[in-house]
VEXDO-386872 format. One line per 8 residues: their letters; for each residue x, y, z of N, C-alpha, C. Coordinates in steps of 0.05 Angstrom, whole numbers, plus 5000, padded with zeros to 4 digits. Atoms other than C-alpha are relative to their C-alpha. Layout:
A) X Y Z X Y Z X Y Z ~ ... .
//
This chain:
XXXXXXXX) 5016 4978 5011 5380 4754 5053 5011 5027 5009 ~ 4992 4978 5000 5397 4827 5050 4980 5022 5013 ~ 5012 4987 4979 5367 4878 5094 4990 5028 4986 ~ 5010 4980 5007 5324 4935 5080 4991 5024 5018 ~ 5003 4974 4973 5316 5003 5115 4965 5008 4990 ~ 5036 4999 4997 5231 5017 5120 4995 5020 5024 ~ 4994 4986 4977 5222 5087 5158 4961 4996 5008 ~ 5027 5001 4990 5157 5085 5208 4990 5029 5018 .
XXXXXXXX) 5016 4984 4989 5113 5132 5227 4983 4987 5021 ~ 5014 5014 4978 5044 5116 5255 4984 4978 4974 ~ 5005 5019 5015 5035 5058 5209 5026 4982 4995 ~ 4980 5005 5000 5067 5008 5188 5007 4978 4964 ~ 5004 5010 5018 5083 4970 5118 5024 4979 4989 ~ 4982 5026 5007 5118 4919 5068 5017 5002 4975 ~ 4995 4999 5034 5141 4907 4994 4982 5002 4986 ~ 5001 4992 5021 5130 4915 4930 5014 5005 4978 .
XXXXXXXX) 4985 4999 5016 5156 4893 4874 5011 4980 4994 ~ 4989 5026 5013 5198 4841 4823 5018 4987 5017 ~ 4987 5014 4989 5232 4805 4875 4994 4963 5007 ~ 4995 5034 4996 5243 4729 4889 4992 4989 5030 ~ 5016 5011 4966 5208 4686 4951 5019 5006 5016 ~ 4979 5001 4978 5240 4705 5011 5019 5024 5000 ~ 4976 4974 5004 5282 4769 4987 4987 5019 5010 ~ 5016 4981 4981 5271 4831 5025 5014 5027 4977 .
XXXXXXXX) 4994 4970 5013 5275 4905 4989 4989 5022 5016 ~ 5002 4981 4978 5275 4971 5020 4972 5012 4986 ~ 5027 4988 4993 5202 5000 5033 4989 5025 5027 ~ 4998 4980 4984 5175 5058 5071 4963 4993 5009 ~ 5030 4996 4977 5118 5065 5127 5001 5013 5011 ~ 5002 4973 4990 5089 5123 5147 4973 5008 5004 ~ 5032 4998 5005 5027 5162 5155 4999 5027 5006 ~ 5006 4981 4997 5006 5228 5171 5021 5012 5006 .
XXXXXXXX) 4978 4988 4996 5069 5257 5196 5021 4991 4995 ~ 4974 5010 5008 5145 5254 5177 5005 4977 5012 ~ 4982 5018 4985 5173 5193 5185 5018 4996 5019 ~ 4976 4995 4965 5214 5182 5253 5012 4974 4994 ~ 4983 5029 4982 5244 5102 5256 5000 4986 4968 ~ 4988 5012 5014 5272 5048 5212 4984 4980 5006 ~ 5002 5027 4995 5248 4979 5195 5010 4987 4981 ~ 4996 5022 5020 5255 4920 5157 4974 4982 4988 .
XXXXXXXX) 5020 5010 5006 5213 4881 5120 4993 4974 4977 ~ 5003 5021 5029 5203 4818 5066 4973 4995 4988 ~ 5024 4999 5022 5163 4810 5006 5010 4968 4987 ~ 5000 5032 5016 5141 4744 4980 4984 5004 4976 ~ 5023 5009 5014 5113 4734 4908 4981 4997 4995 ~ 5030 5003 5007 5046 4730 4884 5008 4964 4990 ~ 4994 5028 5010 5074 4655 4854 5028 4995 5007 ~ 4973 5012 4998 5127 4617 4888 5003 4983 4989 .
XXXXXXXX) 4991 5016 5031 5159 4586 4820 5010 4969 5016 ~ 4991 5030 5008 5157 4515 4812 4988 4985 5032 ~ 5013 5013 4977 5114 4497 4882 4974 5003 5004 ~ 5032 4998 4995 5044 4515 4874 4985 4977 4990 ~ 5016 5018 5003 5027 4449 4841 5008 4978 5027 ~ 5000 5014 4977 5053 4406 4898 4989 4999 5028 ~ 4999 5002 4981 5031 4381 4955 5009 5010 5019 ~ 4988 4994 4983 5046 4415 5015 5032 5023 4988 .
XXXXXXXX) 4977 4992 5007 5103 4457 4978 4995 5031 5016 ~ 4999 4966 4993 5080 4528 4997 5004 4999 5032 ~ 5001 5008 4960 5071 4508 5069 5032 4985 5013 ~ 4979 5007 4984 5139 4475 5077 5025 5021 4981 ~ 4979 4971 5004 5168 4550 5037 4991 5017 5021 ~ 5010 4986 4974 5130 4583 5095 5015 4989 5030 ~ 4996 5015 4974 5155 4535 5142 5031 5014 5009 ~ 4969 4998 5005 5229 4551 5124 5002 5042 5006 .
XXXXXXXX) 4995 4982 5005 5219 4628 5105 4989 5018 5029 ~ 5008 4977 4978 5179 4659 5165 5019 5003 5020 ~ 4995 4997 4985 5221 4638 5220 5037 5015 4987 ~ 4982 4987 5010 5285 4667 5175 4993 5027 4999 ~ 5003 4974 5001 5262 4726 5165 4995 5015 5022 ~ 4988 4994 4966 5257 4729 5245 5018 5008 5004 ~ 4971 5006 5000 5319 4709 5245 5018 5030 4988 ~ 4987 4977 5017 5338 4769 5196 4996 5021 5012 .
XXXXXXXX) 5011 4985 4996 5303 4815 5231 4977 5023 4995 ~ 5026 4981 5005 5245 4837 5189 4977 4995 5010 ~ 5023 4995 4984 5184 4865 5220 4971 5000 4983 ~ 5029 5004 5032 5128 4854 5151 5019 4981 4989 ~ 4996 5015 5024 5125 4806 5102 4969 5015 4991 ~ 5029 4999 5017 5074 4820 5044 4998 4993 4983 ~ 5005 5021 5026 5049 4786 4985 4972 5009 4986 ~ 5020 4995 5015 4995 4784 4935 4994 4970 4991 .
XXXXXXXX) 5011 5035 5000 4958 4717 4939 4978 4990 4988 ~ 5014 5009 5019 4926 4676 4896 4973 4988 5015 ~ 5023 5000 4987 4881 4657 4950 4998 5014 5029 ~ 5001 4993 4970 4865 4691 5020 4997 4991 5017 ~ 5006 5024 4988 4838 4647 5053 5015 4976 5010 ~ 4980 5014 4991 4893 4605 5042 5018 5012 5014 ~ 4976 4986 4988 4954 4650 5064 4988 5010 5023 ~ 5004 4993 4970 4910 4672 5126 5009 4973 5016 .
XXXXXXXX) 4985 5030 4973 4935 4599 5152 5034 5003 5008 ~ 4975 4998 5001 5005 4631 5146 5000 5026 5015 ~ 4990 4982 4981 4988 4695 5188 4991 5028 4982 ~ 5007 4976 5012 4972 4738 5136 4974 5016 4995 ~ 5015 4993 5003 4916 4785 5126 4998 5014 4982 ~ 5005 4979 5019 4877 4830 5074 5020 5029 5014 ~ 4987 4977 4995 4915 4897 5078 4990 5027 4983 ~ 5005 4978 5012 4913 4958 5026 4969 4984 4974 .
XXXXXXXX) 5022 4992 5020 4853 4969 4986 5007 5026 4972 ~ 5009 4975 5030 4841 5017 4911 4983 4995 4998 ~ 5020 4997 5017 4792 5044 4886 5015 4998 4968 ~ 4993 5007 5027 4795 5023 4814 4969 5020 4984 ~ 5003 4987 5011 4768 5078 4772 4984 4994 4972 ~ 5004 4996 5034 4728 5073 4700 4981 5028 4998 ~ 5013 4978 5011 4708 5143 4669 4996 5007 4972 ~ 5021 4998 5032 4667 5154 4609 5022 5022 4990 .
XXXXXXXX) 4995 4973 5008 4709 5205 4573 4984 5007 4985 ~ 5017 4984 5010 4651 5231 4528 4985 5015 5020 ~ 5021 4982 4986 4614 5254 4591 5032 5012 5025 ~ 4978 4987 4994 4690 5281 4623 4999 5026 5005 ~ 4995 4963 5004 4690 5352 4637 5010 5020 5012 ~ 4970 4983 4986 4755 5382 4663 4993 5026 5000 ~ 4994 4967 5007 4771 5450 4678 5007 5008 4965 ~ 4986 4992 5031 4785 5484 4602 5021 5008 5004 .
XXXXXXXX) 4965 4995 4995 4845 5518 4634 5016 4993 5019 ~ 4977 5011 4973 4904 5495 4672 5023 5010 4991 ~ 4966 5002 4999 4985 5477 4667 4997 4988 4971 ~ 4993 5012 5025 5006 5429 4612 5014 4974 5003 ~ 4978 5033 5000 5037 5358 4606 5007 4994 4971 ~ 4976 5003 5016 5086 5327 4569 5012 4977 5003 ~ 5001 5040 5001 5103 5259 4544 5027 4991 4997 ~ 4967 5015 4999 5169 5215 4569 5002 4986 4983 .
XXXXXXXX) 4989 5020 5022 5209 5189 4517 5033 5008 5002 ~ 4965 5010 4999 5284 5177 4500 5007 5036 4992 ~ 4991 4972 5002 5323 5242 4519 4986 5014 5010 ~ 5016 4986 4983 5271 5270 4556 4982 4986 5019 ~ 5022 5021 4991 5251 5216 4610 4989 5021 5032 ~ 5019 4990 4973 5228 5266 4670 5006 4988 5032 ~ 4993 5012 4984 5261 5224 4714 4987 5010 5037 ~ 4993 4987 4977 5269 5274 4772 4966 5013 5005 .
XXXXXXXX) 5028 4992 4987 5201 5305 4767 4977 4973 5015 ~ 5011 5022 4991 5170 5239 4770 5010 4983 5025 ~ 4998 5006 4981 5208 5218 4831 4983 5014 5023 ~ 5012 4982 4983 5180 5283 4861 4980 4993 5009 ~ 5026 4990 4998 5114 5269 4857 4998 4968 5014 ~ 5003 5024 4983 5124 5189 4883 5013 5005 5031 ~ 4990 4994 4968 5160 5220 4945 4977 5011 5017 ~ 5019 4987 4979 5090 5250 4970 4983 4983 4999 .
XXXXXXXX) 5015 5022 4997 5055 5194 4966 5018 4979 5016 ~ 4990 5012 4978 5107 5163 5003 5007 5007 5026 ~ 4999 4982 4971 5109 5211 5060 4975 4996 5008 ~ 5027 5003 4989 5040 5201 5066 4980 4973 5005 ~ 5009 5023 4990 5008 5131 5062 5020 4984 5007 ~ 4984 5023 5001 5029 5073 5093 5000 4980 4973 ~ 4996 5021 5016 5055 5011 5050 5009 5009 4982 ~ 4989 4998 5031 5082 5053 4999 5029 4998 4994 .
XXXXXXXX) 4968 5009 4999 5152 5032 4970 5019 5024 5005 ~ 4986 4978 4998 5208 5073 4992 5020 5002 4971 ~ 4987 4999 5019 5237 5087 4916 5034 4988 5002 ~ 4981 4992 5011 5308 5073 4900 5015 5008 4974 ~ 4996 4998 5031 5346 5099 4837 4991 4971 4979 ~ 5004 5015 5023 5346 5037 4806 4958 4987 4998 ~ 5024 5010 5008 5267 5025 4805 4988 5030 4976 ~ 5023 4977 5023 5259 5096 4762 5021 4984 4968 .
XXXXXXXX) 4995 5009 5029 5304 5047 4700 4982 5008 4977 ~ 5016 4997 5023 5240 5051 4671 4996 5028 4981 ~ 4995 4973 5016 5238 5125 4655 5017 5004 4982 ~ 4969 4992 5024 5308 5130 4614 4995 4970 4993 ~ 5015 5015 5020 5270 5069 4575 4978 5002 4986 ~ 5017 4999 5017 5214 5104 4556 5002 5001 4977 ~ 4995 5004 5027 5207 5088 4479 4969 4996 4993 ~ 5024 5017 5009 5132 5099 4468 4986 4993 4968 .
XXXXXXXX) 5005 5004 5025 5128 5100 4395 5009 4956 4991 ~ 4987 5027 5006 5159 5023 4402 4985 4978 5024 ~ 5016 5018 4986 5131 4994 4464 4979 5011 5014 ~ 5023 4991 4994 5065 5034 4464 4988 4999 5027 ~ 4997 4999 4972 5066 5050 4532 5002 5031 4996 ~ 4995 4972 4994 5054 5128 4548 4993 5012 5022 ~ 4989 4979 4964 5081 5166 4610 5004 5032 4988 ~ 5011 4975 5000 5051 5236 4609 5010 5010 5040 .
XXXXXXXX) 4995 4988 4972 5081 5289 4668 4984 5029 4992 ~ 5019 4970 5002 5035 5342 4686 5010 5026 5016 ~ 4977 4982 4993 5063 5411 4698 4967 5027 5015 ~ 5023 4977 4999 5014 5468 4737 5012 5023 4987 ~ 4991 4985 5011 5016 5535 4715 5027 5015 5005 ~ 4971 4989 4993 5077 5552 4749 5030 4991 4991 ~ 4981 5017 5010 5110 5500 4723 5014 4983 5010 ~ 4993 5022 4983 5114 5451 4780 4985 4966 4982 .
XXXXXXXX) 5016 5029 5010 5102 5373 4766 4981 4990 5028 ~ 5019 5008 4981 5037 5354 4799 4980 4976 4990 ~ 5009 5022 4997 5024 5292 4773 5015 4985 4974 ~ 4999 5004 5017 5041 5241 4725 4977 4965 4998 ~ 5021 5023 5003 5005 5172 4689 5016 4986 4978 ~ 4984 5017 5015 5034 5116 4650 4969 4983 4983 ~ 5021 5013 5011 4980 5087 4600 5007 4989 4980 ~ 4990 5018 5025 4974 5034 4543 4959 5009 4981 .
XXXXXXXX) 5021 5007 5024 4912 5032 4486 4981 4979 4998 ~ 5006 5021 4990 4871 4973 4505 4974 4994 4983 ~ 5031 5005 5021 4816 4941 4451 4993 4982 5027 ~ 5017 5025 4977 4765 4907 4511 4979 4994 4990 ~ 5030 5010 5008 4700 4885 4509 4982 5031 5003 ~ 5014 4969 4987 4670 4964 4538 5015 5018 4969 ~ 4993 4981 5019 4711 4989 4474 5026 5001 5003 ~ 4972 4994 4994 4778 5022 4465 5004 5018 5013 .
XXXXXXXX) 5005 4987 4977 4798 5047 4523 5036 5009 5008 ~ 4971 4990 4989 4866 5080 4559 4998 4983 5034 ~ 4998 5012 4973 4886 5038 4620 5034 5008 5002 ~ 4979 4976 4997 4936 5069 4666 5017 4972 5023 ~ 4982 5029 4992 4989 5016 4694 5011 5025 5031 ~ 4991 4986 4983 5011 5080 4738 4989 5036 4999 ~ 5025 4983 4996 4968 5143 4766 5008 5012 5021 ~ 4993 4996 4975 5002 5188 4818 4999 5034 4995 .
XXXXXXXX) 5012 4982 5001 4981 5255 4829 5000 5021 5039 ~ 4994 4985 4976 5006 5316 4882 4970 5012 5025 ~ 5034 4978 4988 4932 5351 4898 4987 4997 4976 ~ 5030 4998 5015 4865 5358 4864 5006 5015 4983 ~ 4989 4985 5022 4905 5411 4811 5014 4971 4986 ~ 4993 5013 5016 4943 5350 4793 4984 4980 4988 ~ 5020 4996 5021 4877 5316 4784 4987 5003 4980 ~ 5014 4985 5016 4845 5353 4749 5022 5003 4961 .
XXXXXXXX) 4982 4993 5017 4911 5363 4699 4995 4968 4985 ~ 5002 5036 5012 4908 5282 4681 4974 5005 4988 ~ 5031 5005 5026 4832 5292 4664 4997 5012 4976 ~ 5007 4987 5011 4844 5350 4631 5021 4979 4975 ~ 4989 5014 5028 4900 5302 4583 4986 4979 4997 ~ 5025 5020 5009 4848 5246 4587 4978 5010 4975 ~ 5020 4994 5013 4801 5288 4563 5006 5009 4961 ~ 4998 4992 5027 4840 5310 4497 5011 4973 4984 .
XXXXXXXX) 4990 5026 5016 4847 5234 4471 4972 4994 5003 ~ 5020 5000 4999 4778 5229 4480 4984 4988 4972 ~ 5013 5006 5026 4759 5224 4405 5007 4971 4992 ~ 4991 5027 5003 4791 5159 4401 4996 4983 5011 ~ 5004 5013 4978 4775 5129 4460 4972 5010 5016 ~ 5029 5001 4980 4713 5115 4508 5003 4996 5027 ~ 4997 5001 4973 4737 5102 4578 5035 5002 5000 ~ 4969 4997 4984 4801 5119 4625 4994 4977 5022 .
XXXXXXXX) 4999 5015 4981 4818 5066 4676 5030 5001 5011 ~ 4977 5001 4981 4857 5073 4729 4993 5000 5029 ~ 5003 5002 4966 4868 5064 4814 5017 5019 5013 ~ 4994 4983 4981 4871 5113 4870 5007 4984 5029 ~ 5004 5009 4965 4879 5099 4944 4976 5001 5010 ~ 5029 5009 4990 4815 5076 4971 4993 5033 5030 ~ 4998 4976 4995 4808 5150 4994 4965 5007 4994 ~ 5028 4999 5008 4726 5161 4997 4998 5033 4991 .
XXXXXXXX) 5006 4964 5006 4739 5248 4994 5013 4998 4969 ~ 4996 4995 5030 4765 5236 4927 4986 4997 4976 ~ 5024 5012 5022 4697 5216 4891 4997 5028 5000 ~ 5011 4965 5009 4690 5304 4894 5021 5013 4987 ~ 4988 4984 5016 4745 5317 4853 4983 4990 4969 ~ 5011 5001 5032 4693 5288 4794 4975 5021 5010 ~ 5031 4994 4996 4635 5339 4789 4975 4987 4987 ~ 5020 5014 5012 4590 5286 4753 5003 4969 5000 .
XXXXXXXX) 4992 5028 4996 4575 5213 4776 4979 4979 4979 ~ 5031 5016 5008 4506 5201 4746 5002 4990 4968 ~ 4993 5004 5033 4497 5175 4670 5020 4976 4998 ~ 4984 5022 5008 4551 5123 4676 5021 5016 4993 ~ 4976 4973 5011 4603 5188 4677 5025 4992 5013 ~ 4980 5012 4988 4643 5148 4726 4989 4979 5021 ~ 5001 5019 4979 4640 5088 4774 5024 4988 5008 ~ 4974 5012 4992 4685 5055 4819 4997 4972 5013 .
XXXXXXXX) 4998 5015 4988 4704 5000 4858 5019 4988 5015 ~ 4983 5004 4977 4739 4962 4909 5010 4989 4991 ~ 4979 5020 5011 4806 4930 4892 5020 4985 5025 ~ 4975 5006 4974 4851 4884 4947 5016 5001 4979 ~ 4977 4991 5000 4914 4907 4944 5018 4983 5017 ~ 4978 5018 4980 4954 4842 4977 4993 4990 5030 ~ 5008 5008 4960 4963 4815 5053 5028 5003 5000 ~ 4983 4995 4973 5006 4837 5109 5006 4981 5017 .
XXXXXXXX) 4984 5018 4982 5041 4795 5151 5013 5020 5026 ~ 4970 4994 4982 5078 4814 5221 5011 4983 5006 ~ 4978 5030 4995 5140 4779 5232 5007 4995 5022 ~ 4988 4993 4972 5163 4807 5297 4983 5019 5018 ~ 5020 4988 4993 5112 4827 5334 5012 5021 5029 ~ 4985 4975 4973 5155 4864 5394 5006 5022 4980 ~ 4990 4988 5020 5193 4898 5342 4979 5019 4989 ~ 5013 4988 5008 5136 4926 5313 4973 5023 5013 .
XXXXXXXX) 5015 4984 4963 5096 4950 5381 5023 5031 5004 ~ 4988 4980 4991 5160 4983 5394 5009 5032 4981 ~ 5011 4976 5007 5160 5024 5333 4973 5015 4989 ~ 5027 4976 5009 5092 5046 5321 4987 5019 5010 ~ 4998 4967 5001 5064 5111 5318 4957 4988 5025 ~ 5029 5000 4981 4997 5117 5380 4991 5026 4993 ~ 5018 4976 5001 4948 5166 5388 5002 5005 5036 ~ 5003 4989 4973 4962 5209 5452 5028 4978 5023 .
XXXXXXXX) 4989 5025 4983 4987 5161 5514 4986 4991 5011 ~ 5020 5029 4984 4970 5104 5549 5013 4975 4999 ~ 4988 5032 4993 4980 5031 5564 4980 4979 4993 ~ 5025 5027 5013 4947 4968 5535 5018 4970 5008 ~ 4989 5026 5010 4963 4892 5530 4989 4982 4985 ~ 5012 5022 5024 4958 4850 5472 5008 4968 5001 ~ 4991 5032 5004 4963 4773 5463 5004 4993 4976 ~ 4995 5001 5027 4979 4750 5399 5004 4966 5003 .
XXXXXXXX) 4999 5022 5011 4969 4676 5375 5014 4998 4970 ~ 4997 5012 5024 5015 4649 5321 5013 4978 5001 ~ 4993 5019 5006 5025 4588 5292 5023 4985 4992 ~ 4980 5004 5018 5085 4595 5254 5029 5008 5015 ~ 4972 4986 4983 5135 4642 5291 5001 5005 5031 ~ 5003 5006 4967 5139 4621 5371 4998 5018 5019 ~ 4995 4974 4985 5171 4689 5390 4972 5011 5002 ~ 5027 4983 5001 5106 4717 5372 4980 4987 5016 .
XXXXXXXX) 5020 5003 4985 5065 4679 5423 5001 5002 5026 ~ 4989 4994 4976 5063 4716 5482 4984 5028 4998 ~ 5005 4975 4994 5038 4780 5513 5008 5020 4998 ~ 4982 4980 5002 5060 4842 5502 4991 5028 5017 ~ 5019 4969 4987 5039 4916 5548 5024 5007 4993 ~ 4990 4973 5017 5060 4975 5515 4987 5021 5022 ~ 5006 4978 4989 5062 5032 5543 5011 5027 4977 ~ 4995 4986 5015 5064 5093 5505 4992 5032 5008 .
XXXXXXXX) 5009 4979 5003 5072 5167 5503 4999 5027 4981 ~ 4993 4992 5015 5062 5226 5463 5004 4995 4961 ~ 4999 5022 5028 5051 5176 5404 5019 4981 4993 ~ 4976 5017 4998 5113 5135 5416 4999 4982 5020 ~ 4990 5020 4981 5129 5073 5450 5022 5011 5030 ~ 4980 4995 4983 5158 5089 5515 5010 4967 5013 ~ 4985 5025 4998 5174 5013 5530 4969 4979 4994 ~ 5021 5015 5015 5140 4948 5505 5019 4976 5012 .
XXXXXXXX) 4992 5020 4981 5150 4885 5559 4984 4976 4989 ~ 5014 5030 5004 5131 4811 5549 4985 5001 5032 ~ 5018 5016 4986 5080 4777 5591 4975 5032 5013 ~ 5025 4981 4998 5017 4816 5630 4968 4987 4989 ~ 5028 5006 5001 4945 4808 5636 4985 5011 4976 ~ 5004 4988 5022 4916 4816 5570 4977 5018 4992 ~ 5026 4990 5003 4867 4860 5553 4983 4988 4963 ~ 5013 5010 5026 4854 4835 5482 5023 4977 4992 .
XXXXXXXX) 4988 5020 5016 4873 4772 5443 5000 4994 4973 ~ 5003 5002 5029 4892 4767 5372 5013 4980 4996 ~ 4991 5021 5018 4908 4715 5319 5023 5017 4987 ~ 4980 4993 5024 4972 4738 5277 4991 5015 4977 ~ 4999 4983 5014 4933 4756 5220 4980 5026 5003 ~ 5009 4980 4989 4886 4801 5258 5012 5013 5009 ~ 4975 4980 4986 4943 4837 5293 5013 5006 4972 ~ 4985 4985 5021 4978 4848 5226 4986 5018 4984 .
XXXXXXXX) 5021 4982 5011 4914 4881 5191 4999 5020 5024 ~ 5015 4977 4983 4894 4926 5252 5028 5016 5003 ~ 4975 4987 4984 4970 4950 5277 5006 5012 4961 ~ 5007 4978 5024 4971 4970 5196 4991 5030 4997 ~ 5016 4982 5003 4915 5010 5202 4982 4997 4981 ~ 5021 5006 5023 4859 4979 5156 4976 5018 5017 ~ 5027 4991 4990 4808 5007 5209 4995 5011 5035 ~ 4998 4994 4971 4792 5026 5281 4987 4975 5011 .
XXXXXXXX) 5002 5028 4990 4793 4985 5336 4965 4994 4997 ~ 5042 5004 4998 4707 4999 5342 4995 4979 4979 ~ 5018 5003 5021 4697 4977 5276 5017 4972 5001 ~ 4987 5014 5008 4753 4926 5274 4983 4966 5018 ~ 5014 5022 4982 4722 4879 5346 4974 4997 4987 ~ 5025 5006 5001 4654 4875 5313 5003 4990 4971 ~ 5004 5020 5029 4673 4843 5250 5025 4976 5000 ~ 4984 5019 5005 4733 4807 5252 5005 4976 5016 .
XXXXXXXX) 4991 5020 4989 4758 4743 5270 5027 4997 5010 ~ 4980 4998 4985 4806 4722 5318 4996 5021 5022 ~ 5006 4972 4984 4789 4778 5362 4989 4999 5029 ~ 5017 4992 4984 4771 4775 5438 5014 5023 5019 ~ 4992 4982 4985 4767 4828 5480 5003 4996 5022 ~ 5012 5015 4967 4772 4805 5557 5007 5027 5017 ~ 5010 4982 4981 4777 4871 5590 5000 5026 4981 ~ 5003 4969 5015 4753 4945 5565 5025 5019 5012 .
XXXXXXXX) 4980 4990 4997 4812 4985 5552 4994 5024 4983 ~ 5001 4985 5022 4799 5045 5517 5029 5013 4982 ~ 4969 4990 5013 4878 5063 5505 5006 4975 4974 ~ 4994 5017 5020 4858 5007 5452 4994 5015 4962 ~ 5014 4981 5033 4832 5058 5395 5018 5015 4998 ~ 4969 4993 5007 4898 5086 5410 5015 4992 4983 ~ 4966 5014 5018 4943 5031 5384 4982 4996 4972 ~ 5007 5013 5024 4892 5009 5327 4977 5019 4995 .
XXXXXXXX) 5015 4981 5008 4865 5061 5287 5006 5001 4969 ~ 5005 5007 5023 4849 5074 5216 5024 5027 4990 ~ 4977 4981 5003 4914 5100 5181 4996 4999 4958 ~ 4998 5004 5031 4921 5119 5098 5019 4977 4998 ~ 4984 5016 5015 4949 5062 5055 4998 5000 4974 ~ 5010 4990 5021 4962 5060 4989 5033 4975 4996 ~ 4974 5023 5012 5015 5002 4956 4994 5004 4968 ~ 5002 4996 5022 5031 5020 4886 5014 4983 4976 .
XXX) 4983 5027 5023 5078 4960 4860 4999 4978 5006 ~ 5004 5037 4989 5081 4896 4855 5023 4983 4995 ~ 4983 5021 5002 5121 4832 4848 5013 4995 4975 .
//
């Protein structure tokens, strides 16, 4: 397998995207501040071809692939699983969340003035603006893919008059790109509706610019659908919820895996300094059962030793959800499983704290 560079902040993330069981592609993790460190990382399938009816097949491609990708050196695996439940016997946990979006466009009601957008097609695919605007979304949540050229192909293919598919870039008045949306035409059961396969947006001007081209297809159509990052301050860029003008909901967005659990201690991003020790139970990859105290300053690992008296004990796929950042530690010990605490540490809301995520591709 081929190696991927994944820069870390104070989070930490995986793949995304058409790749094959076991192949690893380059992804970025990050979070509130510039990126500082490098990782690695593998992405498994939503369906590993030609083993999901067998017996025991997925469990002896797990058997084979986790301790390789040890071996390789990546620090995530992630996936999108047909069940959860199941793949938590493999280490993995829920991870990113969306809000998934439906808005009435008859009751829509954008600013009247803004910028202007403008629709990719052959000879004019936008390429470069549209990288722009996926580079700040990747500076900012974890899990989101770190681009390379060849994943913008699709732009210098837009052809929407042929494969009715339309990618709109939104321009503010200055004539910056602050957002763009990729949508198709969709007869459902709620009507005919615009569903947005892709939805990425600089600030609340860029926003606002999408509703305002939502809003001028309007006559044809009855609802917009599309997903944000499970971001709760973003329900006030609509000024109207009531009436059925918009509603949302919760979407999983995949499971997280850690592969290398030192590896990943040693680059993640703390809050302040301090010292903890974690235990970590897994089943699958040996290295990973063992103690770890971290010590950390300044928000950085200043060293990260095996063995030590533990202050908390996790299962694999509880340590891969929390060292994410799905939640803080408060909230995390009073619901989850796998979880004991055996001595009060408070340098523990340090290491596990609630970080943005946001995963925008898939397999």
């Amino acid at each position: 397998m081929q190696g991927i560079a994944v820069q870390i902040d104070n989070g930490f993330g995986s793949l995304g995207s058409r790749f094959p069981f076991g192949c690893i592609r380059r992804a970025i993790i990050f979070g509130r501040v510039p990126p500082v460190e490098i990782q690695r990382a593998g992405g498994i399938q939503q369906q590993i071809g030609g083993v999901e009816g067998r017996r025991g097949g997925i469990r002896a491609c797990f058997r084979e692939a986790l301790p390789d990708m040890y071996a390789s050196g990546c620090d995530f695996s992630y996936l999108y699983p047909f069940s959860t439940a199941y793949y938590r016997k493999f280490g993995y946990e829920n991870c990113v969340q969306k809000y998934g979006w439906t808005v009435d466009l008859s009751l829509l009601n954008p600013p009247k003035e803004g910028g202007s957008f403008r629709l990719a097609e052959k000879g004019c695919p936008m390429t470069a603006e549209i990288r722009a605007l996926d580079a700040i979304w990747e500076s900012h949540y974890n899990m989101m893919v770190l681009h390379g050229d060849e994943d913008y192909d699709w732009t210098r293919k837009c052809d929407p008059a042929v494969k009715q598919d339309f990618t709109y870039v939104c321009f503010d008045t200055a004539g910056k790109p602050n957002a763009y949306t990729t949508f198709r035409l969709a007869n459902e059961p709620d009507g005919r509706n615009l569903v947005c396969s892709r939805f990425c947006f600089a600030d609340k001007g860029g926003f606002e610019e999408l509703m305002r081209l939502y809003k001028s297809l309007s006559s044809d159509h009855r609802f917009v659908k599309f997903s944000t990052p499970a971001d709760p301050a973003m329900q006030y860029f609509m000024p109207e919820w009531s009436l059925g003008a918009v509603s949302w909901s919760v979407q999983s967005a995949g499971m997280v895996r850690a592969v290398n659990v030192e590896s990943v201690l040693k680059k993640a991003r703390y809050i302040g300094s301090g010292s903890i020790c974690v235990a970590v139970q897994d089943g699958q990859i040996p290295e990973n059962n063992d103690s770890f105290t971290v010590t950390f300053a300044d928000g950085r690992a200043v060293s990260v030793a095996r063995g030590g008296e533990a202050d908390v004990v996790m299962t694999a796929p509880t340590f891969s959800a929390l060292i994410t950042g799905i939640g803080d530690f408060a909230e995390a010990r009073a619901a989850f499983p796998g979880l004991e605490v055996r001595k009060e540490n408070p340098c523990l809301s340090q290491v596990f704290f609630r970080k943005p995520l946001m995963i925008a591709d898939y397999f």
